[in-house]
KEDOKE-47662 format. One record per residue (C-alpha): residue in one letter; x, y, z negated. Coordinates in nm, 2 decimals, decimal comma. Last residue first. Example, Ala and Ser with C-alpha at 12.3 -4.5 7.8 and 13.67 -1.06 7.14 Angstrom:
BEGIN
<atom S <1,37 -0,11 -0,71>>,
<atom A <1,23 -0,45 -0,78>>,
end
This chain:
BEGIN
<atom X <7,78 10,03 -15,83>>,
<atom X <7,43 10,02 -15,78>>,
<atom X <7,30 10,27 -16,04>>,
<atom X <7,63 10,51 -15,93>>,
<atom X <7,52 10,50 -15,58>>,
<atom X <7,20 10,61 -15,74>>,
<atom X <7,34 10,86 -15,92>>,
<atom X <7,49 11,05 -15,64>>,
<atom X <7,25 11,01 -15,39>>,
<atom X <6,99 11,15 -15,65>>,
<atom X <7,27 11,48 -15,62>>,
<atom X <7,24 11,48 -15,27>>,
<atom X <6,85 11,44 -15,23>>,
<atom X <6,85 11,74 -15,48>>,
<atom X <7,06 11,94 -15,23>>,
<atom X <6,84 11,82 -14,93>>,
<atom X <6,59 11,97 -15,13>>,
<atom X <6,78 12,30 -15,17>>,
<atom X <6,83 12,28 -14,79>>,
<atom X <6,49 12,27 -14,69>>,
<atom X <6,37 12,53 -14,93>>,
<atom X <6,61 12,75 -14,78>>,
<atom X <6,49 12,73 -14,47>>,
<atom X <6,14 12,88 -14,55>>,
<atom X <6,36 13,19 -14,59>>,
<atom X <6,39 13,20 -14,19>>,
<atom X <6,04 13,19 -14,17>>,
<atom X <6,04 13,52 -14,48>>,
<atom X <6,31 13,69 -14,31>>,
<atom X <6,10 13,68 -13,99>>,
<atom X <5,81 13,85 -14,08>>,
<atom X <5,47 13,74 -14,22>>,
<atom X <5,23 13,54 -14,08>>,
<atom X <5,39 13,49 -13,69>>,
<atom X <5,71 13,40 -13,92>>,
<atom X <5,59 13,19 -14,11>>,
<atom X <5,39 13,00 -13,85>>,
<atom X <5,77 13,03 -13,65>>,
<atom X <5,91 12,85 -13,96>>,
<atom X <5,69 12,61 -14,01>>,
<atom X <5,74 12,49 -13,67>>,
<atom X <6,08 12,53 -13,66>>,
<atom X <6,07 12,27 -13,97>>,
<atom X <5,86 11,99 -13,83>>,
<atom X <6,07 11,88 -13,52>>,
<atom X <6,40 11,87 -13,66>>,
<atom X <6,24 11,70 -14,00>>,
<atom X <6,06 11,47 -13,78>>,
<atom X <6,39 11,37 -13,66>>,
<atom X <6,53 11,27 -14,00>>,
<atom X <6,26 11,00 -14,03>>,
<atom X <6,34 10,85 -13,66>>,
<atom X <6,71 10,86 -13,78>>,
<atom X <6,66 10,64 -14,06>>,
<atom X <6,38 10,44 -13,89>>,
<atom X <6,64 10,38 -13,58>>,
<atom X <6,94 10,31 -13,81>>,
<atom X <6,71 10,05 -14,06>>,
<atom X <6,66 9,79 -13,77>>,
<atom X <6,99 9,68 -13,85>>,
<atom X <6,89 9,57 -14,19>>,
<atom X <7,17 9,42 -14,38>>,
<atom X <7,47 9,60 -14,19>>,
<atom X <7,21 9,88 -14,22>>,
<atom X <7,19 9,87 -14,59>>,
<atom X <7,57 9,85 -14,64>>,
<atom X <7,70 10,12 -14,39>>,
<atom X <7,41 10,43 -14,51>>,
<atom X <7,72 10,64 -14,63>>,
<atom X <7,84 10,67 -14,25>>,
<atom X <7,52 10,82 -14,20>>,
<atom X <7,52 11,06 -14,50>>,
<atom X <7,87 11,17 -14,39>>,
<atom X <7,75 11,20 -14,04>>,
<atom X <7,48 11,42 -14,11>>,
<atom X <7,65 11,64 -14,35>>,
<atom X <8,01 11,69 -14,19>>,
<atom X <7,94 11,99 -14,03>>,
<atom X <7,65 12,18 -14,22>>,
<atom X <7,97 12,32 -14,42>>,
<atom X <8,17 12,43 -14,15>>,
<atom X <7,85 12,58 -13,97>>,
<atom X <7,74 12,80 -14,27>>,
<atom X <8,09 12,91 -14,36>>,
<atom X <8,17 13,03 -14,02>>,
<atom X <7,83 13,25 -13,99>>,
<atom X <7,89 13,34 -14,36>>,
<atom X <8,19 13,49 -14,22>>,
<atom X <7,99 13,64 -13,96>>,
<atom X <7,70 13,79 -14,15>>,
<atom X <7,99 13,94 -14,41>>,
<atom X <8,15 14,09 -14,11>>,
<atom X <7,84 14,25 -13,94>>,
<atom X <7,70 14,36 -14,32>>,
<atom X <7,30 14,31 -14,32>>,
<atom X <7,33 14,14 -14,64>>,
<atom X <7,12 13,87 -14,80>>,
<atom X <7,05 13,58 -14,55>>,
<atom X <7,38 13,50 -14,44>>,
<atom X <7,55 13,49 -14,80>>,
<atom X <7,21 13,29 -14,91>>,
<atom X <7,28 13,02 -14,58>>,
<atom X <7,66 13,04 -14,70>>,
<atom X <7,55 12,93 -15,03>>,
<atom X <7,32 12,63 -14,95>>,
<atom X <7,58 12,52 -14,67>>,
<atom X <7,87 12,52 -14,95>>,
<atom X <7,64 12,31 -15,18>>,
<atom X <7,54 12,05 -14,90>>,
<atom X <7,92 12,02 -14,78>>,
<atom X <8,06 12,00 -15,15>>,
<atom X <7,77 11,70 -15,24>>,
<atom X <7,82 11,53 -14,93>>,
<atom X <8,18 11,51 -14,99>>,
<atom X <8,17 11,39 -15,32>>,
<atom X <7,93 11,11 -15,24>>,
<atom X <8,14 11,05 -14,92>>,
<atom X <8,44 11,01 -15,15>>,
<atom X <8,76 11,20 -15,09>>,
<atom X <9,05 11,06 -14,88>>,
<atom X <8,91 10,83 -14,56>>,
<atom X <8,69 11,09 -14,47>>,
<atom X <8,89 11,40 -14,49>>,
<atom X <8,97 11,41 -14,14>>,
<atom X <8,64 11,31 -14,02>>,
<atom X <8,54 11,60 -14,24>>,
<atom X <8,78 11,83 -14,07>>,
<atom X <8,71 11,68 -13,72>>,
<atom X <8,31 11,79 -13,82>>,
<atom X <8,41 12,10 -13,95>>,
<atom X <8,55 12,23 -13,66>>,
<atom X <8,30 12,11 -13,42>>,
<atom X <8,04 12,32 -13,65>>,
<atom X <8,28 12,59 -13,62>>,
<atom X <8,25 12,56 -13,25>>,
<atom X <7,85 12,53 -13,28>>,
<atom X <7,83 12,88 -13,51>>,
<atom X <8,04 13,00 -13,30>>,
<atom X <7,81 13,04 -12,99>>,
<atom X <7,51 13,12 -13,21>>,
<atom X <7,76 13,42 -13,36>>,
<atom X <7,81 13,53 -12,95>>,
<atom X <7,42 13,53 -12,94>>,
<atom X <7,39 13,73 -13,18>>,
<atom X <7,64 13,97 -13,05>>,
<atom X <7,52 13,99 -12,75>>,
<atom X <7,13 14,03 -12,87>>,
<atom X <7,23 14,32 -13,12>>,
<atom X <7,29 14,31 -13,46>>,
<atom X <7,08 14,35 -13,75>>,
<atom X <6,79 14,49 -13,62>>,
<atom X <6,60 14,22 -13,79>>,
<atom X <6,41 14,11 -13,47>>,
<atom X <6,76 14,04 -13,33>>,
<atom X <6,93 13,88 -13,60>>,
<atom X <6,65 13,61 -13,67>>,
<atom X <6,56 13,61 -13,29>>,
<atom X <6,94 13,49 -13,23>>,
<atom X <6,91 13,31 -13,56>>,
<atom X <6,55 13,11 -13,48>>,
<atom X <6,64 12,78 -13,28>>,
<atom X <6,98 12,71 -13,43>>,
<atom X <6,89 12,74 -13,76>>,
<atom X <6,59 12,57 -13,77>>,
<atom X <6,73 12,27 -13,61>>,
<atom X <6,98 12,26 -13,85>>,
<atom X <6,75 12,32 -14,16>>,
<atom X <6,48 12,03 -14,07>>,
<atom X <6,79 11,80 -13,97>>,
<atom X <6,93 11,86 -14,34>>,
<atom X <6,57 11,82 -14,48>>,
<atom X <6,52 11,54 -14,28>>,
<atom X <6,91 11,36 -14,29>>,
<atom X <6,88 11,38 -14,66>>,
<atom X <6,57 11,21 -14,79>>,
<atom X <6,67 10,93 -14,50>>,
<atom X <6,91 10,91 -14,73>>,
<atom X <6,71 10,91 -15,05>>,
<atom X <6,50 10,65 -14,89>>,
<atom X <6,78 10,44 -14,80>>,
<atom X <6,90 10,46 -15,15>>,
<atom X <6,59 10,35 -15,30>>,
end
């Protein structure tokens, strides 16, 4: 159950990055929100923030739970992503910018490092886990871009948001099934 709900994780969280990082220039652009320097330039910091909140969630690793820490990074990416989504404001878009990327950070290798006891058991388990969260990667931008084609941009990039509230829900069954097998 738990490796399910993991893998549960890693493909909608992998479905949303991906996403992300393929459409928001053309997001931005299309929107005449910004223009393409300055999208690009937010694409650019999206990845050092990223960097950012990985060391931060290393960092923080060893002090909070990962259960607790999965659940704060998932909810903080869910609300940055809305922030980014509903205002056309330059320095709204870009703090949400920094809040999206810090928060997305220390998801996938939280969830991976939570997956220790059933891979130590199954080794063969890593490569499924991370096959299963690749489809997500490959999958999503898909959608998205059929979306889009269909009808706009905003609503392919919306499609995202689905993603990530069912990577929240994976979360929160993370958190009571770790509690189950406790």
């Amino acid at each position: 159950k738990h490796f399910w709900i993991s893998a549960g994780i890693l493909f909608f969280y992998l479905c949303a990055e991906a996403t992300i990082n393929g459409w928001i220039v053309k997001y931005f652009i299309d929107s005449n929100i910004m223009t393409r320097e300055y999208a690009q330039m937010l694409a650019s910091l999206l990845w050092v923030v990223i960097l950012a909140g990985r060391l931060t969630c290393a960092f923080l690793g060893d002090r909070i739970s990962k259960k607790v820490l999965l659940l704060i990074t998932s909810v903080g990416t869910t609300g940055f992503y809305l922030l980014l989504l509903s205002t056309q404001s330059l320095p709204v878009i870009t703090i949400a910018i920094m809040g999206l990327g810090f928060f997305m950070a220390g998801i996938y290798p939280t969830t991976i490092s939570n997956t220790g006891q059933f891979i130590k058991k199954y080794p063969m388990s890593m490569g499924v886990l991370l096959m299963l969260g690749g489809v997500g990667a490959i999958i999503m931008p898909i959608i998205t871009g059929a979306l889009s084609d269909s009808y706009g941009i905003f609503a392919g990039m919306s499609a995202i948001v689905v993603a990530i509230i069912l990577m929240v829900v994976c979360v929160i069954l993370n958190i009571f099934s770790t509690r189950e097998n406790a």
